[in-house]
N, C-alpha and C positions, 0 to 999 in steps of 0.2 A: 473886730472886723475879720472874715474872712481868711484862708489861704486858696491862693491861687496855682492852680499844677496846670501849666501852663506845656500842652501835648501838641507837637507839630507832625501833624499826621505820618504814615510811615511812608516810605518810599515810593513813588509812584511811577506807572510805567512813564508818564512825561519825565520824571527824574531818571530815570535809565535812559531815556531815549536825548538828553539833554539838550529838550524844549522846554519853553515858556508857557506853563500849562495855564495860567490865570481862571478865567472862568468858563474856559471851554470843560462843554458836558460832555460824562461820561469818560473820565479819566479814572483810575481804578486805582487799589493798590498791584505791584505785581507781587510776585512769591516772595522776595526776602520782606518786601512791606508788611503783607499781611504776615507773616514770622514776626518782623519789629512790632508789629501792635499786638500780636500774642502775649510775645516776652513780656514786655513793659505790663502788660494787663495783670499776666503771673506774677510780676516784682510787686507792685499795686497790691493785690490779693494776699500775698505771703507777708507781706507787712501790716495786713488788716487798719490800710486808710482809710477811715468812713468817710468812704466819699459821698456825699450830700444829693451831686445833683452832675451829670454830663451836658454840659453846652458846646454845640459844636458848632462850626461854619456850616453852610448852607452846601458846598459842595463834595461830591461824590467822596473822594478822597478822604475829606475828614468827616464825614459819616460813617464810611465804610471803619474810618479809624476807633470813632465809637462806639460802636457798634459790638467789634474785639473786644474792648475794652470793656463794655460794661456785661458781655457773655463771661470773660475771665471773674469778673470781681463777683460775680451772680446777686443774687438776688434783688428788691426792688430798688433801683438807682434811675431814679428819675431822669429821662432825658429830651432833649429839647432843641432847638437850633437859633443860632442871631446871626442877623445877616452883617453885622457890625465886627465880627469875627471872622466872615470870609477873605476870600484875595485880595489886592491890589486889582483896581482894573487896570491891566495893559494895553486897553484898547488895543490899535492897530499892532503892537509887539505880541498878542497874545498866538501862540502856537508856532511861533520862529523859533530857529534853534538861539539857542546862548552864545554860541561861537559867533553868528550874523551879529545877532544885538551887540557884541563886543564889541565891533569895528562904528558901531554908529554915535553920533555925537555924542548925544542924551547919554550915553552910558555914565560918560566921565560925570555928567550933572548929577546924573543917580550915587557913582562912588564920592566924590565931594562935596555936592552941595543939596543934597538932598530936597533937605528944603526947598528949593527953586524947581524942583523937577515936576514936570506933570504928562503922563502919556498917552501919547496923541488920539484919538478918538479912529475909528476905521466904522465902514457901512454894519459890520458883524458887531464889533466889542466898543460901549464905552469906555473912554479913557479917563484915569483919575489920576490926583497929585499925590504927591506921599504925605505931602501934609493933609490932606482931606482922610486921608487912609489912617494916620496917626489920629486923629482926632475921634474917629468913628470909632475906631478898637477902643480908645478908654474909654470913650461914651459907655462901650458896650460892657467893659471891666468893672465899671462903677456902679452901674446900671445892675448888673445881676450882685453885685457883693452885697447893695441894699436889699435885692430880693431874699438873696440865700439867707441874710444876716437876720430878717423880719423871719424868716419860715425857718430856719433850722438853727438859729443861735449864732452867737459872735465867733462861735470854735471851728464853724461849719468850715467844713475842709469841701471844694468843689472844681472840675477839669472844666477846661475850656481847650477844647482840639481845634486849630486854626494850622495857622502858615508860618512859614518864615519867617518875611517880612513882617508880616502884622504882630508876631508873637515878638520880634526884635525892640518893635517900638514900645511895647509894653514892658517890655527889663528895663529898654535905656531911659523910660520917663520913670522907673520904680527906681533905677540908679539914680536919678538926680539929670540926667544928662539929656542935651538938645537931639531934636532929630538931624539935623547933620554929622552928628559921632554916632546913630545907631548901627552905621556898618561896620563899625568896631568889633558888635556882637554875632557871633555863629552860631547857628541853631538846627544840630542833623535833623533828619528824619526821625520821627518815633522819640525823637530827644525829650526830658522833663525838665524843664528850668518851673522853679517855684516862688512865689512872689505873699508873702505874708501880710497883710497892712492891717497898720495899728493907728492909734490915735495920733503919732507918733509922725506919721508918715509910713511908704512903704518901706518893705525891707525885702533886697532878694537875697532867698537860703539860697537857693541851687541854679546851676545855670548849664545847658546843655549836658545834662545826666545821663549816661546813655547804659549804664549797670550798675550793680551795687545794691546796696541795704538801705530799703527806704522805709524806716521802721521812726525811725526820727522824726518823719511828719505828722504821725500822731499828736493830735493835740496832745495828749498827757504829756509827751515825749519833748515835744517843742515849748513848753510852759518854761522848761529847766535850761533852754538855751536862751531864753529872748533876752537875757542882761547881758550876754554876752556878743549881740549880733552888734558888727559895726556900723554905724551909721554909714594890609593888600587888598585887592578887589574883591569886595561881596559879592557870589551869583546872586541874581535879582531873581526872586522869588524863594530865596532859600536855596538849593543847587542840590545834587544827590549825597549831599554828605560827604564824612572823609571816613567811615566805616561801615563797613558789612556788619558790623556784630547785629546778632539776635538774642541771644541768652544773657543772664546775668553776669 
């Protein structure tokens, strides 16, 4: 099966301006984002990942993050969009700041009980649960690993640039773990966490990577490690991180 290099697009001016960007159009990266999708592209690149194929969310952000990414690594890298990869819908939360939504019930549902939360629909944005949201991201995770795996082999190394939230629920169901402990996991902007699956079940290598030598992800390279792999309040939507870095 598959590895999975699981990219949360880079910083966005909603992540600077700390709003709740969900599926409002026309959010962009700003200057250090588009820098974090460089770097990471250059990391990518200088580690020669054959990367197989880019799947992105359907919005601006992590297109534009793609986009980087597959100009840094060059040449032909197939790319593509799932809409099973995009936002959370926050319906009527979508475009508030974070500070507002903090004082509002639903928050605390969202930091403990996940599972129970679903947000509320407004005339603009529909609104989704997080478990409708967890469910559609693996749909969409399993869904391309069969693709990748019929076209480019069981080695095939392939990105999937999405969101926070949506990339969170994907570690914590490759950890083993329910969606009520997914806000457990942190996931900066431009960050790499990586998700391997074997017959085995999955296995996560890396988890919010944000520099460093990604030379290891090579198939040949990860052949020599797999006997040895072991078996506070979340911002909602992911949040602007807790780094600036852009370089390795």
């Amino acid at each position: 099966m598959p590895t999975v290099l699981l990219v949360r697009h880079g910083r966005s001016s909603a992540n600077s301006s700390g709003t709740l960007a969900g599926w409002t159009p026309g959010v962009f990266l700003d200057a250090a984002g588009e820098q974090q999708a460089d770097a990471l592209g250059a990391r990518l690149a200088a580690a020669e990942v054959p990367v197989a194929e880019i799947v992105s969310s359907p919005l601006d952000r992590c297109v534009q993050t793609a986009d980087r990414l597959a100009s840094a690594l060059g040449g032909p890298v197939t790319r593509s969009v799932h809409d099973g990869l995009a936002e959370c819908r926050y319906g009527a939360w979508t475009g508030r700041p974070l500070a507002e939504l903090a004082k509002e019930e639903l928050w605390k549902v969202v930091q403990e009980r996940p599972s129970q939360a679903r947000f509320p629909d407004s005339p603009a944005y529909e609104g989704e649960s997080l478990t409708a949201m967890w469910d559609r991201a693996l749909d969409a995770v399993r869904e391309v690993n069969e693709r990748v795996t019929a076209e480019h082999g069981a080695d095939a190394v392939w990105v999937a640039v999405s969101h926070g939230d949506v990339i969170k629920a994907v570690l914590a169901d490759a950890a083993g773990s329910r969606l009520d402990d997914f806000q457990r996991l942190h996931v900066d902007p431009a960050s790499l966490s990586v998700v391997h699956y074997t017959s085995r079940g999955p296995f996560v290598v890396r988890l919010n990577d944000v520099g460093g030598d990604l030379s290891g992800l090579r198939p040949t390279a990860r052949a020599t490690q797999d006997g040895e792999l072991p078996e506070g309040d979340a911002v909602v939507g992911g949040g602007p991180g807790t780094s600036d870095r852009v370089g390795p």
